[in-house]
N, C-alpha and C positions, 0 to 999 in steps of 0.2 A: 398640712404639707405631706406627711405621713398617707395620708389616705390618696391623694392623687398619687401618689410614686407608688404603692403596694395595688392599685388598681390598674394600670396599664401590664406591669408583671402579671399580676394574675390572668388577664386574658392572656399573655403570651403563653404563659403555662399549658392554661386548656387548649389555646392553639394547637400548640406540641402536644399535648392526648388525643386533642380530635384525628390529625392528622399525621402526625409519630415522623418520621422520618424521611426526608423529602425523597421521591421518586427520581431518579433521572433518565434521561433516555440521552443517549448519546450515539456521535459518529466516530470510532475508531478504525485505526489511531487516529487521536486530535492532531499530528501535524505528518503530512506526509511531501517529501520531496522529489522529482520524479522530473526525466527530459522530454521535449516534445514528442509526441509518436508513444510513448511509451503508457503501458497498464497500470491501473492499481486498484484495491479492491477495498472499501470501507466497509465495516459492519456496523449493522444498528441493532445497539445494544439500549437494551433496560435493565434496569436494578434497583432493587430495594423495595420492589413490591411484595407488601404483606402480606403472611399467606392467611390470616383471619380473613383477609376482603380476595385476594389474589386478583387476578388479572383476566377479566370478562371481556375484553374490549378493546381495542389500540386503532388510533387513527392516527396519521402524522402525514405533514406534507417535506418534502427535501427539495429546497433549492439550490440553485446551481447558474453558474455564466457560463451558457453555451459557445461564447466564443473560445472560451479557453478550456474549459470540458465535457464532452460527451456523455452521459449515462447508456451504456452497450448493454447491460445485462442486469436483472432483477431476480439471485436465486432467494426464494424460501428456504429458512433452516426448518430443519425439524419440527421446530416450534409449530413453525409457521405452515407447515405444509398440514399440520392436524387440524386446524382450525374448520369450522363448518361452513366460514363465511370465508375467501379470501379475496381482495381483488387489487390488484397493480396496473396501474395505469402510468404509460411512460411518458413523457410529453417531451420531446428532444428540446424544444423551442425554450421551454422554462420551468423546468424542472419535472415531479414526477409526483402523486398521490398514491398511497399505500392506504388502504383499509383491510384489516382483519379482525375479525371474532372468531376470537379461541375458543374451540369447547373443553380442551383438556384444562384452563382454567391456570398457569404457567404461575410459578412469585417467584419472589426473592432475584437472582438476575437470569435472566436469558437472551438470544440471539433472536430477532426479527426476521432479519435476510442480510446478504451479503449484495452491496451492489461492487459492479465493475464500471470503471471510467475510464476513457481513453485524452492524454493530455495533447489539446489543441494547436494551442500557442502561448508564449512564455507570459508569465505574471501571477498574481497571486490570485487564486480561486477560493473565496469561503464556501464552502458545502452549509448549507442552512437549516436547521429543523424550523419548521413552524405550523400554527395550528395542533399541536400535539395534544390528542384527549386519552384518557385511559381510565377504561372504566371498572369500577368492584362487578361481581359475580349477581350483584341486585339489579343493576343497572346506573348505578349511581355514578358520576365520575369524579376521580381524585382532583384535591385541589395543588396538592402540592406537589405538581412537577416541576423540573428545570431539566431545561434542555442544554446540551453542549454543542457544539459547532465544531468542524473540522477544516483544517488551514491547509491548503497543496500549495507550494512554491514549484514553478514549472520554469523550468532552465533550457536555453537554447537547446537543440539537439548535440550530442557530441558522437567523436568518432571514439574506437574505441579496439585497441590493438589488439591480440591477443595469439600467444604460438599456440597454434591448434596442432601441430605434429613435429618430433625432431628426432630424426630417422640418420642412427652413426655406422658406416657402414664398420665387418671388421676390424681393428686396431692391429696393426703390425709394426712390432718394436723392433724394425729393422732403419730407424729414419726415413720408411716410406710413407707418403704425406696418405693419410685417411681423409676421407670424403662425410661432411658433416653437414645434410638437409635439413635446414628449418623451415615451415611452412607456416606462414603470416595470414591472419585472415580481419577484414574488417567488420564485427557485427556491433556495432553500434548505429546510429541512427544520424551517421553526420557523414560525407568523405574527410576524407585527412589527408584533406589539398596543400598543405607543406609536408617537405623532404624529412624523414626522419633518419635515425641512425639507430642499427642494429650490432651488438655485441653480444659475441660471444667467449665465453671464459670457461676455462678446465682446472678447478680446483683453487679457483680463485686468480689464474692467470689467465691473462687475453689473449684470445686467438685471434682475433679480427674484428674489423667492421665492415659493415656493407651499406650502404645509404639506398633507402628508398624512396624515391620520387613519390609519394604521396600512395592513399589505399581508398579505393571508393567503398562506399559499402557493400557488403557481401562480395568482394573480391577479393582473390586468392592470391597467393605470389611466395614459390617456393626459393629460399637463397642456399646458396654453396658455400661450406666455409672447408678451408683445405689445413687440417690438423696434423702436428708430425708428434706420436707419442716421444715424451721425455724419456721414459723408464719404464717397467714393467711394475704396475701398480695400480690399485682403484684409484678411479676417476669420474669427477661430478659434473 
């Protein structure tokens, strides 16, 4: 009894010398959430390669659903740009193949390349490693990688308010009404086709509201609020 249970341990054992520490290579961050129309950029990281063998070699494939995201841009980090061998290859349709051979010979963890993607249309996107080889400084390749996978949730496009200027002319505490420009701009990636309401307050008290009939994107729309200082004192 004894002898079959103390023989499966011992090959796991030497498993764990032959091969020490599993490698991984991953897509960060694993979860990224982001609106239609809009950027974001994952890095393909590796870790944990040892520097007795270090890092002679890296292949890997990244998959993707091009209905829902684009790969735009493939930079080389540092790493990656020493290498004797490098080549990227983008393929919009279904994903993208990265082959490099390092000569500077890289361990322990470093950066691949940074890719950029542009989000399609709404739903969830797995970004996929696969085929991933990595090979020691002999030419031999590791056994023990694991790869990670990176998750985008992509959300309708939204609009997206924002006071880009608010411009008070002098204050005179005479009960003469002061003139108070706010300038509205839409830079989001949606119009904001219902009416909203805008407020403004002086030290926590309300001056007005003004209701806006909706803001397209990238349009502009400055309002008028007509303020009568209370007193002679700062004001927020």
């Amino acid at each position: 009894k004894w002898k079959f249970l103390l023989l499966p341990i011992l090959l796991m054992s030497l498993l764990g010398i032959c091969y020490g520490e599993n490698i991984t290579v991953a897509l960060e961050p694993s979860e990224v959430e982001v609106d239609v129309g809009e950027t974001f950029k994952l890095d393909l990281v590796v870790k944990n390669v040892p520097e007795e063998g270090k890092c002679g070699g890296f292949e890997a494939e990244i998959h993707y659903n091009p209905d829902l995201v684009n790969l735009t841009e493939i930079k080389l980090s540092e790493v990656g740009e020493k290498a004797d061998l490098k080549n990227t290859t983008l393929e919009s349709s279904h994903g993208f193949i990265s082959l490099v051979w390092f000569s500077n010979s890289p361990y322990n963890n470093f950066t691949v390349a940074t890719l950029s993607f542009k989000a399609l249309s709404p739903g969830e996107a797995n970004i996929t490693l696969k085929r991933v080889k990595i090979s020691n400084e002999s030419g031999g390749n590791y056994k023990n990688v694991v790869t990670y996978a990176a998750k985008v949730v992509i959300a309708e496009p939204k609009p997206n308010l924002k006071v880009e200027k608010l411009t008070v002319k002098t204050p005179v505490y005479t009960g003469k009404q002061t003139e108070i420009e706010v300038t509205l701009t839409n830079n989001g990636h949606a119009d904001a086709n219902k009416s909203f309401t805008v407020n403004l307050s002086t030290n926590d008290d309300k001056v007005g509201s003004i209701t806006v009939e909706g803001l397209k994107v990238g349009e502009k729309k400055t309002l008028t609020f007509n303020w009568t200082p209370e007193d002679v004192k700062r004001y927020t």
